[in-house]
Every structure is written in structure tokens, then in C-alpha cells.
DSSP file (Angstrom, degrees, kcal/mol; ACC not computed):
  #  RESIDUE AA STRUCTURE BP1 BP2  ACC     N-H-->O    O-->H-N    N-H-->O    O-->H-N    TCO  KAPPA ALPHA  PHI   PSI    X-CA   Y-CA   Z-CA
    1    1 A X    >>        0   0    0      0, 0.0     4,-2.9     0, 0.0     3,-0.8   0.000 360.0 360.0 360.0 -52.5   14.8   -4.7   -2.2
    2    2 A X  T 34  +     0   0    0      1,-0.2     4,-0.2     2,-0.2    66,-0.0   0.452 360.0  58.9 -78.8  23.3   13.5   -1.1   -2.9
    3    3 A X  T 3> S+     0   0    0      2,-0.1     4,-1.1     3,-0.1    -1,-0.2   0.564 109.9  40.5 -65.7 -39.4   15.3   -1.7   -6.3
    4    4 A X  H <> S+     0   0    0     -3,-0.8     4,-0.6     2,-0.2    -2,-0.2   0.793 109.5  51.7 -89.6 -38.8   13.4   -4.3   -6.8
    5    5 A X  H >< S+     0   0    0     -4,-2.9     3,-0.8     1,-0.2    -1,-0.2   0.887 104.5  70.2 -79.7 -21.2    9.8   -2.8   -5.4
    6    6 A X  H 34 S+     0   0    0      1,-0.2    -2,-0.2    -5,-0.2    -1,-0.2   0.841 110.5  28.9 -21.3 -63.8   10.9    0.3   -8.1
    7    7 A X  H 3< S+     0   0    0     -4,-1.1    -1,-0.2     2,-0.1    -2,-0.2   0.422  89.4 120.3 -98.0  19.3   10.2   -2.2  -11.1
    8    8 A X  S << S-     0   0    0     -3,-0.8     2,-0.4    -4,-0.6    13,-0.1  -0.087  79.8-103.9 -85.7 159.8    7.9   -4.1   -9.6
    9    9 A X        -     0   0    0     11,-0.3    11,-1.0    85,-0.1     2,-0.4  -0.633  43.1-137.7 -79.1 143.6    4.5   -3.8  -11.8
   10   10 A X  E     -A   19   0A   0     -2,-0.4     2,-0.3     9,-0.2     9,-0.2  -0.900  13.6-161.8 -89.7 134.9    1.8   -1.2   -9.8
   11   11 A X  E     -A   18   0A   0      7,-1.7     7,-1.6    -2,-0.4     2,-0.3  -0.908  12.1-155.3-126.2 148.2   -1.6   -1.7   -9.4
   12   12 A X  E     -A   17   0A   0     -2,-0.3     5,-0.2     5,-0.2     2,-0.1  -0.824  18.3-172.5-139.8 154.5   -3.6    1.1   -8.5
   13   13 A X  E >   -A   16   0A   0      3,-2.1     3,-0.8    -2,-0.3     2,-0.4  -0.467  66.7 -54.4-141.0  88.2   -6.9    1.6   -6.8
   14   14 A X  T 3  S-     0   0    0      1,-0.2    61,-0.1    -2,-0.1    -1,-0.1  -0.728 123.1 -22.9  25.3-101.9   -8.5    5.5   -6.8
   15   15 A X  T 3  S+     0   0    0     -2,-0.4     2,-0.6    -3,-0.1    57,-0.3   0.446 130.8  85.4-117.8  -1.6   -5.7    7.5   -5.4
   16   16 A X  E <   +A   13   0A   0     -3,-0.8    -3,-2.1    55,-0.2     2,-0.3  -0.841  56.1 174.3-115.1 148.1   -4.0    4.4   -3.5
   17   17 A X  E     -AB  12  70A   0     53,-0.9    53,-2.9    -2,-0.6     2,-0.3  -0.793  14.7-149.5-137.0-169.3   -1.4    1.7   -5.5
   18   18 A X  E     -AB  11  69A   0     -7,-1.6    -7,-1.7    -2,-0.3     2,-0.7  -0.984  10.6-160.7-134.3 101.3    0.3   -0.7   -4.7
   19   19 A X  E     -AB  10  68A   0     49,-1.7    49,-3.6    -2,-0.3     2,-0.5  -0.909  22.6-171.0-125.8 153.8    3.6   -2.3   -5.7
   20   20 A X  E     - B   0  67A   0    -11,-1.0   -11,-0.3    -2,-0.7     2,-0.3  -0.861  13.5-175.2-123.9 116.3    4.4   -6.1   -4.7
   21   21 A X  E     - B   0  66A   0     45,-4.2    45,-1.5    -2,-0.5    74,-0.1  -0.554  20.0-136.2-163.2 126.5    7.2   -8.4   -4.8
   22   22 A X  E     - B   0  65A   0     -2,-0.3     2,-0.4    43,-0.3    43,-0.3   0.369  21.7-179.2 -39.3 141.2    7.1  -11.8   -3.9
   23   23 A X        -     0   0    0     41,-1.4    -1,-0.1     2,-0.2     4,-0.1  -0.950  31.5-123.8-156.3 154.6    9.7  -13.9   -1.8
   24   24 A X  S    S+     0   0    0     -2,-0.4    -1,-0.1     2,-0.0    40,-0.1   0.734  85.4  69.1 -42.2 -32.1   10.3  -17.2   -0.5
   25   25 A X  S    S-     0   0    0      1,-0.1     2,-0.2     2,-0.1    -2,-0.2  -0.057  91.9 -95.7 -77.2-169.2   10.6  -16.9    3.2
   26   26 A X  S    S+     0   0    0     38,-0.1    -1,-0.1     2,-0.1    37,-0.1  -0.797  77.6  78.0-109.8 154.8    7.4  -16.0    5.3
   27   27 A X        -     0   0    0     35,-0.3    38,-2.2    -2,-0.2     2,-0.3   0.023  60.5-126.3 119.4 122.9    6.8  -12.7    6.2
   28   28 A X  E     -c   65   0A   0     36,-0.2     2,-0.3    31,-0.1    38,-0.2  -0.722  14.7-170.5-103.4 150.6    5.4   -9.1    4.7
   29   29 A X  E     -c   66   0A   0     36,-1.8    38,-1.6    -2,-0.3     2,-0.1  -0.823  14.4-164.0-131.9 103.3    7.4   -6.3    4.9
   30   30 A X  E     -c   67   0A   0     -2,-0.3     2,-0.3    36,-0.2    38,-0.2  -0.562   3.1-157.2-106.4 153.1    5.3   -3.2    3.8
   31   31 A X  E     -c   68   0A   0     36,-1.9    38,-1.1    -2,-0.1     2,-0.3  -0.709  11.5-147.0 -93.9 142.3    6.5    0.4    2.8
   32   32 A X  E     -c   69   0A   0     -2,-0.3     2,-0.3    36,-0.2    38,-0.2  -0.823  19.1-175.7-111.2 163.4    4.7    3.7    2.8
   33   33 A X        +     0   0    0     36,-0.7     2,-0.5    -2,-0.3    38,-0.5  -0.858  12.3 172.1-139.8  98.9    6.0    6.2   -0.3
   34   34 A X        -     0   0    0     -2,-0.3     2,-0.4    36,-0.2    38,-0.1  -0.948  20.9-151.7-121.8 144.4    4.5    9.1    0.0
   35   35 A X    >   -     0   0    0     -2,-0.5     3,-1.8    36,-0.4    36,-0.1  -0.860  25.4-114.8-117.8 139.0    5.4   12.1   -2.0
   36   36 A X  G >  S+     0   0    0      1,-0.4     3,-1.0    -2,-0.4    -1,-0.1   0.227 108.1  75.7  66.3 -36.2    4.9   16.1   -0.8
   37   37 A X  G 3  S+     0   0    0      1,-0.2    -1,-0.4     7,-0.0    36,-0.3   0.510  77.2  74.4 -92.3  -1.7    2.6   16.5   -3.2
   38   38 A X  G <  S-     0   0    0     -3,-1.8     2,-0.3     1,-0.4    -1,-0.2   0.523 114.5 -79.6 -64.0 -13.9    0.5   14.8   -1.3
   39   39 A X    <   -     0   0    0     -3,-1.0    -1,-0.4     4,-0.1    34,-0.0  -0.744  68.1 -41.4 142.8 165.4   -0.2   17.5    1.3
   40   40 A X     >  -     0   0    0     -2,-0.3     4,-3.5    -3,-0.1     5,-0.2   0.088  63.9 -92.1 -42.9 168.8    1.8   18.7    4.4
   41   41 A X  H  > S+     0   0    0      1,-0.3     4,-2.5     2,-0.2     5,-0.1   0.873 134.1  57.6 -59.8 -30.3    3.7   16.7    6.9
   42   42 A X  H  > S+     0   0    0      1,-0.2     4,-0.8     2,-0.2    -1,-0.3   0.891 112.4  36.2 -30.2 -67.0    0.5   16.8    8.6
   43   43 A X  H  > S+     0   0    0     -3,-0.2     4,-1.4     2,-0.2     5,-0.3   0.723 113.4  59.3 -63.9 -33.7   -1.2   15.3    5.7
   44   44 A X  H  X S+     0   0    0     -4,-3.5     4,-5.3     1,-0.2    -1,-0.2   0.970 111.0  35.4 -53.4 -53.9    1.5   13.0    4.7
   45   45 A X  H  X S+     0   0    0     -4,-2.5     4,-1.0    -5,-0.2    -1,-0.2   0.644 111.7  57.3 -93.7  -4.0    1.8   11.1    7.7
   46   46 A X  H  X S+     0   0    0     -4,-0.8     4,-2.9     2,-0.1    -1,-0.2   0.755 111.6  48.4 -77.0 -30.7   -2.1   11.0    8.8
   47   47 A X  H  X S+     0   0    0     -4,-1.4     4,-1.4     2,-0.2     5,-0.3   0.974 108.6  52.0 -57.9 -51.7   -2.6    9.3    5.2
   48   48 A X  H  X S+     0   0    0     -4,-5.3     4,-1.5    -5,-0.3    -1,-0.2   0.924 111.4  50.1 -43.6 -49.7    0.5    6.9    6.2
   49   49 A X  H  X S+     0   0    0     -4,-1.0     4,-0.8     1,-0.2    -2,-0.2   0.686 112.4  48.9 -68.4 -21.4   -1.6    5.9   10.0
   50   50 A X  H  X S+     0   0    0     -4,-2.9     4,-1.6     2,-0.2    -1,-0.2   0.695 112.0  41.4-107.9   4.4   -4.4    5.2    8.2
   51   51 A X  H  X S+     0   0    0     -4,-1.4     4,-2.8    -5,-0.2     5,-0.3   0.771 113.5  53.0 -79.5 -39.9   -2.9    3.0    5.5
   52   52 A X  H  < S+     0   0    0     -4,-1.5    -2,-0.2    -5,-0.3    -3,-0.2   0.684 107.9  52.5 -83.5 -12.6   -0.8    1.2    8.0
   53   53 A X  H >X S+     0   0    0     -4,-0.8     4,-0.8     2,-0.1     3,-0.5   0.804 114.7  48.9 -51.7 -57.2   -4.6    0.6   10.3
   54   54 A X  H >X S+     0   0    0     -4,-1.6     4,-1.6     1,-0.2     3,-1.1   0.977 110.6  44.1 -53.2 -47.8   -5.9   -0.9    6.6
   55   55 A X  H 3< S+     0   0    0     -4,-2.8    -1,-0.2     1,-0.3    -3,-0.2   0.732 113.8  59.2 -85.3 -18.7   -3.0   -3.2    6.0
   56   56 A X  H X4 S+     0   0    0     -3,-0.5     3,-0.5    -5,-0.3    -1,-0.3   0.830  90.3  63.6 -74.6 -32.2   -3.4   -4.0    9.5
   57   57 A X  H << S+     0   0    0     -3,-1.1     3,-0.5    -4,-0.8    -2,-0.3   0.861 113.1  32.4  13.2 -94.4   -6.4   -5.0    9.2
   58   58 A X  T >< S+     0   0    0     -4,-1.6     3,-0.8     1,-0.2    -1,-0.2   0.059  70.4 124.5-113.5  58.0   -5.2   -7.8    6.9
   59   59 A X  G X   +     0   0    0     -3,-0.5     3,-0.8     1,-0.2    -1,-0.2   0.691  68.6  63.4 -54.7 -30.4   -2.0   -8.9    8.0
   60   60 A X  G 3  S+     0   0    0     -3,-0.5    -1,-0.2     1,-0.2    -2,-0.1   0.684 104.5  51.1 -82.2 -18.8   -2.9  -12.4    8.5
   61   61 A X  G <  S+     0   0    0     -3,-0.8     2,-0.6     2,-0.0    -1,-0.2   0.187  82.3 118.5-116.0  32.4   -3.6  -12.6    4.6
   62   62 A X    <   -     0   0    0     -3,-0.8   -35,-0.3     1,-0.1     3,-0.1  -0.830  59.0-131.3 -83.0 114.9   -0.5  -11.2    3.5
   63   63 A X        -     0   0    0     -2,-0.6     2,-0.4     1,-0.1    -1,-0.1   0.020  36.5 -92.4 -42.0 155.1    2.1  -13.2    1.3
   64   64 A X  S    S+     0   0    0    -36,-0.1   -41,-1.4   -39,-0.1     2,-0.3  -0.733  87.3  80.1 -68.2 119.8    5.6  -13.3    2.1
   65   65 A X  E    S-Bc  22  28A   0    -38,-2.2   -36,-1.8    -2,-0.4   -43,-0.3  -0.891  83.3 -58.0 155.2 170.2    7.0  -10.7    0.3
   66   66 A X  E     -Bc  21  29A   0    -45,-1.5   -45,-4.2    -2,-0.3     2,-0.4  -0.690  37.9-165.1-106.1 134.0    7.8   -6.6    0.0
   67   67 A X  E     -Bc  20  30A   0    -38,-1.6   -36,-1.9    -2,-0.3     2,-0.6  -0.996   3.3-172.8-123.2 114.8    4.5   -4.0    0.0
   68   68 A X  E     -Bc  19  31A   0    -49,-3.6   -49,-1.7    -2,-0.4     2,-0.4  -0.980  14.5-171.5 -94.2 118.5    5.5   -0.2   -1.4
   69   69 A X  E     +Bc  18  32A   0    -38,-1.1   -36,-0.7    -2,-0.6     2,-0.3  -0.896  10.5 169.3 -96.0 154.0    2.1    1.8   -0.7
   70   70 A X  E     -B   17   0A   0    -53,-2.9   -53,-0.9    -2,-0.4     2,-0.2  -0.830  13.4-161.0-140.0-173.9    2.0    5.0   -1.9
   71   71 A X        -     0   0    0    -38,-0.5   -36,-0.4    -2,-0.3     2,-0.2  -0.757  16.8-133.9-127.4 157.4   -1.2    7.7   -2.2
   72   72 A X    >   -     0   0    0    -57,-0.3     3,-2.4    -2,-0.2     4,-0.2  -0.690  52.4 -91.3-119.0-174.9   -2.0   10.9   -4.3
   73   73 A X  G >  S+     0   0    0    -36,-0.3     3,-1.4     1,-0.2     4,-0.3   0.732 121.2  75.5 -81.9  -4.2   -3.5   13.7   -2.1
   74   74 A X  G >  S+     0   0    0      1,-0.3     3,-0.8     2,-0.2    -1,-0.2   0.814  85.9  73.9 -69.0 -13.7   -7.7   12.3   -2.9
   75   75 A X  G X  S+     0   0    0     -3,-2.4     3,-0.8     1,-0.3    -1,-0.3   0.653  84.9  61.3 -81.9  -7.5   -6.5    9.4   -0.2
   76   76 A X  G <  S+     0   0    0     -3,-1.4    -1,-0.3    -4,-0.2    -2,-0.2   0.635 106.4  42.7 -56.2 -13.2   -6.8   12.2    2.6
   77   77 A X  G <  S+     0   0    0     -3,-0.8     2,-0.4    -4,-0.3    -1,-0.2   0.010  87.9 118.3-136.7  17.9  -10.7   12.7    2.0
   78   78 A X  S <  S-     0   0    0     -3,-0.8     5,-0.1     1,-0.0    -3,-0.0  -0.832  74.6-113.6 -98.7 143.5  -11.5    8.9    1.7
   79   79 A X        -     0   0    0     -2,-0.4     4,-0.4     1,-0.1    -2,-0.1  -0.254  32.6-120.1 -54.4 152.8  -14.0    7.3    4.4
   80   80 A X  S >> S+     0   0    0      2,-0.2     4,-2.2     1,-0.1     3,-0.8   0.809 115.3  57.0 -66.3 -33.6  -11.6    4.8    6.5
   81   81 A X  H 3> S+     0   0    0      1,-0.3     4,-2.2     2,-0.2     3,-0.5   0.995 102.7  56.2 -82.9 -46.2  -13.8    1.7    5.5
   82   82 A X  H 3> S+     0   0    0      2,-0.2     4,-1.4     1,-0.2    -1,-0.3   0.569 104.2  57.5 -37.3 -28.0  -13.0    2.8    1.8
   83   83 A X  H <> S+     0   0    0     -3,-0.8     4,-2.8    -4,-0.4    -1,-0.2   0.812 111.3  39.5 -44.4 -62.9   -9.3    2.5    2.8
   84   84 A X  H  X S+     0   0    0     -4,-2.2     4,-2.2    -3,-0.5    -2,-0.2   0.909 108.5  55.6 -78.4 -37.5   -9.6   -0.9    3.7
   85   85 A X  H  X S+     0   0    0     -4,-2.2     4,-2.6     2,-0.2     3,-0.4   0.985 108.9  49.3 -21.4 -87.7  -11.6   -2.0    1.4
   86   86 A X  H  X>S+     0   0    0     -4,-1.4     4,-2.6     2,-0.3     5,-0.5   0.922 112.7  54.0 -37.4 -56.3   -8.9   -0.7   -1.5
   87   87 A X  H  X5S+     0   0    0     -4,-2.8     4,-2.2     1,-0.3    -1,-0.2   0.908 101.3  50.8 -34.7 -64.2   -6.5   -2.3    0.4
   88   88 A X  H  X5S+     0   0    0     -4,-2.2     4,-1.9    -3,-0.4    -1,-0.3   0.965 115.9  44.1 -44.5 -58.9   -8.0   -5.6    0.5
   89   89 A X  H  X5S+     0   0    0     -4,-2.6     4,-2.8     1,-0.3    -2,-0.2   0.936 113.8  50.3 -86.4 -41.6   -8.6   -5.6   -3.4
   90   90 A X  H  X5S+     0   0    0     -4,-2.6     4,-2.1     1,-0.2    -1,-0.3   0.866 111.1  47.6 -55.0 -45.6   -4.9   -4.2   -4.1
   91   91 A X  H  X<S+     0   0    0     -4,-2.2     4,-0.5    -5,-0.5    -2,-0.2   0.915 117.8  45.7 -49.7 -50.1   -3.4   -6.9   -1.9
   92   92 A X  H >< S+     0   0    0     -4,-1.9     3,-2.7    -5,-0.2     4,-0.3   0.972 117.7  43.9 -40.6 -94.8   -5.8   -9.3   -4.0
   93   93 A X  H >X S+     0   0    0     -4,-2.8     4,-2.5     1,-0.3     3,-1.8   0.721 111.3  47.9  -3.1 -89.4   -4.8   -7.7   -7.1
   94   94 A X  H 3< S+     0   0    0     -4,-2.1    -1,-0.3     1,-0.2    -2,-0.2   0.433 113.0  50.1 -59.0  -6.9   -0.8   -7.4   -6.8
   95   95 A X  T << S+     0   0    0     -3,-2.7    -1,-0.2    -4,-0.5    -2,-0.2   0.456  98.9  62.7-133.6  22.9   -0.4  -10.8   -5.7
   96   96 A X  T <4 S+     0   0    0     -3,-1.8    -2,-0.2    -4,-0.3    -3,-0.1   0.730  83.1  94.7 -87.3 -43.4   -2.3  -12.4   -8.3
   97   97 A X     <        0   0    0     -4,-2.5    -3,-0.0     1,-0.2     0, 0.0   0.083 360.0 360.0 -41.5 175.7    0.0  -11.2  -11.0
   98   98 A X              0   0    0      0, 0.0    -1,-0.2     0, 0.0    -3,-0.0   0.193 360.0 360.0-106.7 360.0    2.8  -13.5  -12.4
């Protein structure tokens, strides 16, 4: 599957994107990616809790289907409701495509 979320199109919203791909059964399975260059472990993995608090957020309007999030390091210094927000519209977004 994370071959698959690899060529999957990305859709990007400030410093957080998004890649999506679809499957029959029910049931999201989300990812975090985050890369080093995002900040210390520190930084890494408070940017990770607070993506996995958005997406929590809307779990009930999640497709069936595989979620990679990733960040660049400007998603440490975003307001939480601005998280969720992006989230919501990237969820929108990525599973509106074909």
C-alpha cells in the first residue's frame, strides 16, 4: 500500500499535503511522513499529535481508503484550529479527484 500512497497524486494545503488512495472495503487507514527537516524529534512528533487530533476530528467523514500526511517545518507555528481546518479541505480535496 505505501507503494501505492508513493504515486498517489498530492494535494497540498500551506505546509500540510496530503496523499489518498481509495479502496473498496470501509475503513481509513492514515499515515504520518514526516521528514527531519522538519525539526527535532521533539518537533517531529508534536506536529504528528496534532495532525492525528485534526484527522480526528473528522474521522466519521473519512472514505475507505489509505491517508499519507506529511508537513514542512511552517506546520509547527500553525494555530490548532488552522490544522483542522487544512485538514478538512485536504480530505475534501484528495478524495474528490478521479
Amino acid at each position: 500500500m505505501f507503494a501505492a500512497l508513493a504515486r498517489a497524486p498530492r494535494v497540498r494545503r500551506g505546509p500540510i499535503t496530503l496523499s489518498f488512495v481509495p479502496a473498496d472495503e470501509p475503513g481509513a487507514r492514515v499515515a504520518y511522513a514526516l521528514d527531519r527537516r522538519v525539526g527535532s524529534a521533539v518537533d517531529r512528533n508534536r506536529v504528528r499529535r496534532r495532525l492525528r487530533a485534526a484527522v480526528a476530528v473528522h474521522a466519521t467523514t473519512l472514505r475507505g481508503g489509505s491517508y499519507l500526511f506529511g508537513a514542512q517545518r511552517a506546520a509547527i507555528e500553525l494555530p490548532f484550529d488552522v490544522v483542522v481546518r487544512s485538514v478538512a479541505e485536504l480530505v475534501a480535496a484528495a478524495t474528490r479527484q478521479p
